[in-house]
N, C-alpha and C positions, 0 to 999 in steps of 0.2 A: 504494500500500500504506500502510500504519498507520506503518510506521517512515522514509516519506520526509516524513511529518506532522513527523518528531521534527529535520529539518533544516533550517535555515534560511537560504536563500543569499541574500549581499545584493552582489551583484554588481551586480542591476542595479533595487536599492533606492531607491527616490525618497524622501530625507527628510522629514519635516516639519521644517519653516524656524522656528524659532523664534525670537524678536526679543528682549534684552534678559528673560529669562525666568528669570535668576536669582532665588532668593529672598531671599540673601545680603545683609546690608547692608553701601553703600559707606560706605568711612571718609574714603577721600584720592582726589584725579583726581575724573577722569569714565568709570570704563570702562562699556566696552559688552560685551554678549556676542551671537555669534550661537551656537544651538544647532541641529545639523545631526543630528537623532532618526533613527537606520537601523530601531532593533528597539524595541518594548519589549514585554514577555511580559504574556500574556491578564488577569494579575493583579494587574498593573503594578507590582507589585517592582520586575521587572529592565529595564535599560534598558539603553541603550548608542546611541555614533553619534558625533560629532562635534565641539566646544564649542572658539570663538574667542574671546577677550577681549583687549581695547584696554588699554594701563595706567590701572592705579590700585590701589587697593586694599580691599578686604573683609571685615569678620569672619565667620568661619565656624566654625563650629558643626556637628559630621557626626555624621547620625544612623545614615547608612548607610556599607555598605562599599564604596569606589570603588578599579579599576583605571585608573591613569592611563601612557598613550605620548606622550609631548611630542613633535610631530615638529616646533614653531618654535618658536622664542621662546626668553623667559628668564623666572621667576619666585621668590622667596621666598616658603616657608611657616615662621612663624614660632608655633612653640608659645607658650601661654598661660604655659609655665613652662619654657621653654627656648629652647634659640639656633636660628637662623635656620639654616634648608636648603633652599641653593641647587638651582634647578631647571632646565635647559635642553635644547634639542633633543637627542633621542636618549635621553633618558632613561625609566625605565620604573621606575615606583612605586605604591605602595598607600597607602589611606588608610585608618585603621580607625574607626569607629562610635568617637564619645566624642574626636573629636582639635578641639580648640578652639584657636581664636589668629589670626592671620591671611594671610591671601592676597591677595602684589602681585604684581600683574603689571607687569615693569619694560617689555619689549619685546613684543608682541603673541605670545600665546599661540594655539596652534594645537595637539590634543591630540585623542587617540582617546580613550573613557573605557567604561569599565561598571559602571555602579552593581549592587548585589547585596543 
């Protein structure tokens, strides 16, 4: 039917593996990312899947809106004009369009995410 078009089960989702795919520039370290793609919509807005990175650190710059589940690691994001907030497994945050400053990753990062 039309409405089991409008479901999408990623049970048993083969990702696309993506390799160091960041666009982000590094500041400090050497991190790496792998990115593990489950879905991304017809239009390519939306995405979502899987995103590991090694320490170091980033400037970022978000154009879009990201849901983030940290299930390892630890990291700081630090605004362009404010204090540092700390990140670690178990925790579950947003990001909104326009948030500048930086992203380190102190202990390897492991993280469910959906950009929007």
């Amino acid at each position: 039917s039309m409405m089991t078009d409008k479901i999408k089960l990623l049970r048993n989702a083969q990702p696309e593996v993506l390799l160091d795919a960041s666009s982000w520039e590094k500041i400090s370290g050497d991190p790496h990312t792998v990115n593990l793609n489950a879905y991304a919509s017809a239009d390519g807005t939306k995405t979502m899947g899987t995103w590991i990175c090694t320490p170091g650190k980033w400037a970022v710059d978000y154009q879009k809106w990201e849901y983030c589940d940290f299930r390892e690691g630890y990291c700081i994001l630090t605004p362009e004009d404010g204090e540092p907030i700390h990140l670690k497994a178990g925790d579950i945050f947003i990001v909104e369009p326009g948030f500048r400053g930086t992203w380190e990753v102190v202990e390897t990062v492991r993280k469910y995410f959906v950009f929007a």
